[in-house]
C-alpha positions as CSV (number, residue, x, y, z in Angstrom):
1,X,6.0,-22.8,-19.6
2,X,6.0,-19.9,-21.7
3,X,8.3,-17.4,-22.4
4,X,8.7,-14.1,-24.3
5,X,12.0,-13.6,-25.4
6,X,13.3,-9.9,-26.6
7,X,15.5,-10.4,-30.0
8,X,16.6,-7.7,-32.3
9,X,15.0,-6.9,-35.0
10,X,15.3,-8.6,-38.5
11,X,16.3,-11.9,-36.5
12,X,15.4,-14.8,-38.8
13,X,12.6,-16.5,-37.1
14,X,13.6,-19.8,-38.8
15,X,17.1,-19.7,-37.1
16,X,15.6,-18.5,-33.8
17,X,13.5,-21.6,-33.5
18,X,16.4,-23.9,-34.5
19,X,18.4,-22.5,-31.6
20,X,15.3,-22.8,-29.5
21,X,15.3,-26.2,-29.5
22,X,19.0,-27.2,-29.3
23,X,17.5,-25.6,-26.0
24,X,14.9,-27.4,-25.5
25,X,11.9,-24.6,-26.2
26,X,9.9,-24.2,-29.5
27,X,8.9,-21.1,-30.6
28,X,5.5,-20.3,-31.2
29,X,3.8,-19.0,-34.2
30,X,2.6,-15.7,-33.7
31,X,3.5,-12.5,-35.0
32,X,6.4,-10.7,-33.8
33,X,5.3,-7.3,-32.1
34,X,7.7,-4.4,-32.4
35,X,9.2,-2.8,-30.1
36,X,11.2,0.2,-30.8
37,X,13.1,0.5,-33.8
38,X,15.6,-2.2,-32.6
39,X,13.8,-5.2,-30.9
40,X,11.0,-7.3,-30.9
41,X,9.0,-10.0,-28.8
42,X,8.2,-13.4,-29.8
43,X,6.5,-16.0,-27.8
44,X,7.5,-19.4,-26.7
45,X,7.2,-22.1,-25.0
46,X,9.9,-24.2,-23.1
47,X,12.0,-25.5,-19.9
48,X,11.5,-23.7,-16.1
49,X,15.6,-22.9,-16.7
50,X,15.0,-21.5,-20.3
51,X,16.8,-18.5,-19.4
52,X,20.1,-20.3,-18.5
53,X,19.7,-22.4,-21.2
54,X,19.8,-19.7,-23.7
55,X,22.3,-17.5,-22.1
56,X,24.8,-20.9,-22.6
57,X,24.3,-19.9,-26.6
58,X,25.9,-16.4,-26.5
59,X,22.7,-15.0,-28.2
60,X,21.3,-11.8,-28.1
61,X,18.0,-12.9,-26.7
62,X,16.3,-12.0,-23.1
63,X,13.9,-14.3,-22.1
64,X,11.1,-13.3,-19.3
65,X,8.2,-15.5,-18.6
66,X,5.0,-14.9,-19.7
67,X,2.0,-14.1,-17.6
68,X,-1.5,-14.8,-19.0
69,X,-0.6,-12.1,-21.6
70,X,-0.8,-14.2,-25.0
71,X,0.6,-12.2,-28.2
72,X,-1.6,-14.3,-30.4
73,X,-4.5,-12.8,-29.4
């Protein structure tokens, strides 16, 4: 399934994948896209219960699926 998940801005996209998978999701390459001054939304792909899975890391990360809308284009 995939997901796009809402970090802040200037989150290292090398950690963000490493705590992806400790819950079970990989994060997609494709750019980030902006949005604000504060946040941006990376794609990726994982577990129906992704959500709950990354709330158990106490990161600041929403996750919301993604509908046909693909950030790479």
């Amino acid at each position: 399934m995939k997901w796009l998940l809402t970090v802040p801005i200037g989150t290292d996209l090398g950690d963000l994948a490493t705590w992806l998978s400790t819950a079970g999701g990989t994060l997609l390459d494709v750019e980030p896209v902006p949005i604000g001054d504060d946040e941006m939304v990376v794609q990726a792909e994982g577990p129906h219960d992704l959500p709950t899975r990354v709330a158990g890391l106490g990161l600041p990360i929403k996750v919301n699926p993604s509908s046909e809308f693909d950030l790479g284009g």
